[in-house]
N, C-alpha and C positions, 0 to 999 in steps of 0.2 A: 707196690706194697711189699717191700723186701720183708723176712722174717729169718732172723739168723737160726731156728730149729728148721729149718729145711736149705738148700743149696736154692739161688734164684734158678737152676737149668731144670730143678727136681721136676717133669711132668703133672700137673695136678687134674682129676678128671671134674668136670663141671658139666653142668643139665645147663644146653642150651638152648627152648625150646621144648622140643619133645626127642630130642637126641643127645647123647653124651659126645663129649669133646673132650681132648686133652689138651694142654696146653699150661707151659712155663710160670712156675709159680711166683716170678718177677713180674707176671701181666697181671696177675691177680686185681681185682677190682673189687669196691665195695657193694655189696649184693649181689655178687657173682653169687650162683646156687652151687653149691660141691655136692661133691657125692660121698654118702660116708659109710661106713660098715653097713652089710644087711641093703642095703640098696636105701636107706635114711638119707635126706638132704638137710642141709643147711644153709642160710644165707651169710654170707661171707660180710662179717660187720668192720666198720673202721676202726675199731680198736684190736691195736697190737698186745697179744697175750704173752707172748715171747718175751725172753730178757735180752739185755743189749747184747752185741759183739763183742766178744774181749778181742785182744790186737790177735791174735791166732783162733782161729776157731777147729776143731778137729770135726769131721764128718764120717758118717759109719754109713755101709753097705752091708748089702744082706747076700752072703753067696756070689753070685759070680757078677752080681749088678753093682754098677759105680756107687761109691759114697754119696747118700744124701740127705740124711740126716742127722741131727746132732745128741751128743748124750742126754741131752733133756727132751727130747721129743718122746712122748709116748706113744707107741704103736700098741694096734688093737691084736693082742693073740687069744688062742684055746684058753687060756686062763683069765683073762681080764688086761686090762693095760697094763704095760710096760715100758720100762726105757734103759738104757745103757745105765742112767743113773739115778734111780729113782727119787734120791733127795732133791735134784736141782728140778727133776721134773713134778716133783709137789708144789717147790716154792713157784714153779711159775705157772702152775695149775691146780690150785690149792682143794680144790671140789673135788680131785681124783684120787682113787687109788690106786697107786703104780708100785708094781713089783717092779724086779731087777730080770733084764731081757738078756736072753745066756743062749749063747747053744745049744740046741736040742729043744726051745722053744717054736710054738711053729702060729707063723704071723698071718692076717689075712692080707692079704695082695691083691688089687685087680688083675686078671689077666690081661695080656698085650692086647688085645681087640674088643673090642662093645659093642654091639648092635642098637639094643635100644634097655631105657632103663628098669623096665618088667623083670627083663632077663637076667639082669646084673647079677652076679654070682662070685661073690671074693672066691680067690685060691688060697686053701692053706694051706702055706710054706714053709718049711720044717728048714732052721739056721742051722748049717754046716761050719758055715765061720762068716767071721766078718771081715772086712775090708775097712780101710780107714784113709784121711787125706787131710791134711791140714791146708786150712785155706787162711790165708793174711788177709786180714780186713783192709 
């Protein structure tokens, strides 16, 4: 289930069970359980909310981590959601309200390790800079 608002390598954390996993958001499955802000799950449904790929996609990174999302993906910060671009990320999420995601914004993040999902506890990570990659479809 590729989705061009994330890279296929992007890490995505999923309840499998009674334990968190991580794993490639090109494996993604329908009713995989995700994990979302706040320790919130959802079931991962077969419809694609994302817009197509245009022939170049550009991908953003947060600080010193690889690009892997796109200007239209909303990430959850101290403010409410945001994205690089908040108009392309209304039109393909139209229920949201998205600010514009800037430097000095500060995002939740899992941390690199998870135990179990009681524990679960986003990092808030304050953007230094971005990083960027263009990827050919």
């Amino acid at each position: 289930m590729a989705c061009p608002c994330i890279t296929a390598e992007t890490w995505v954390s999923v309840l499998e069970g009674d334990r968190i996993i991580s794993k490639p958001a090109d494996t993604l499955t329908e009713n995989d359980t995700l994990l979302g802000a706040r320790g919130n799950i959802a079931k991962l449904s077969g419809t694609t909310i994302c817009g197509t790929m245009s022939e170049r996609t550009v991908y953003y990174g947060i600080n010193d981590r690889l690009p892997f999302f796109s200007a239209g993906q909303p990430l959850w910060t101290h403010g409410g959601w945001k994205a690089i671009d908040p108009d392309l990320a209304k039109k393909e999420n139209s229920w949201l309200i998205v600010g514009r995601l800037s430097v000095g914004d500060h995002v939740h993040m899992l941390p690199t390790e998870v135990t179990c999902p009681e524990n679960v506890k986003y990092e808030m990570v304050k953007i230094t800079r971005f990083t960027s990659r263009i990827v050919p479809s």
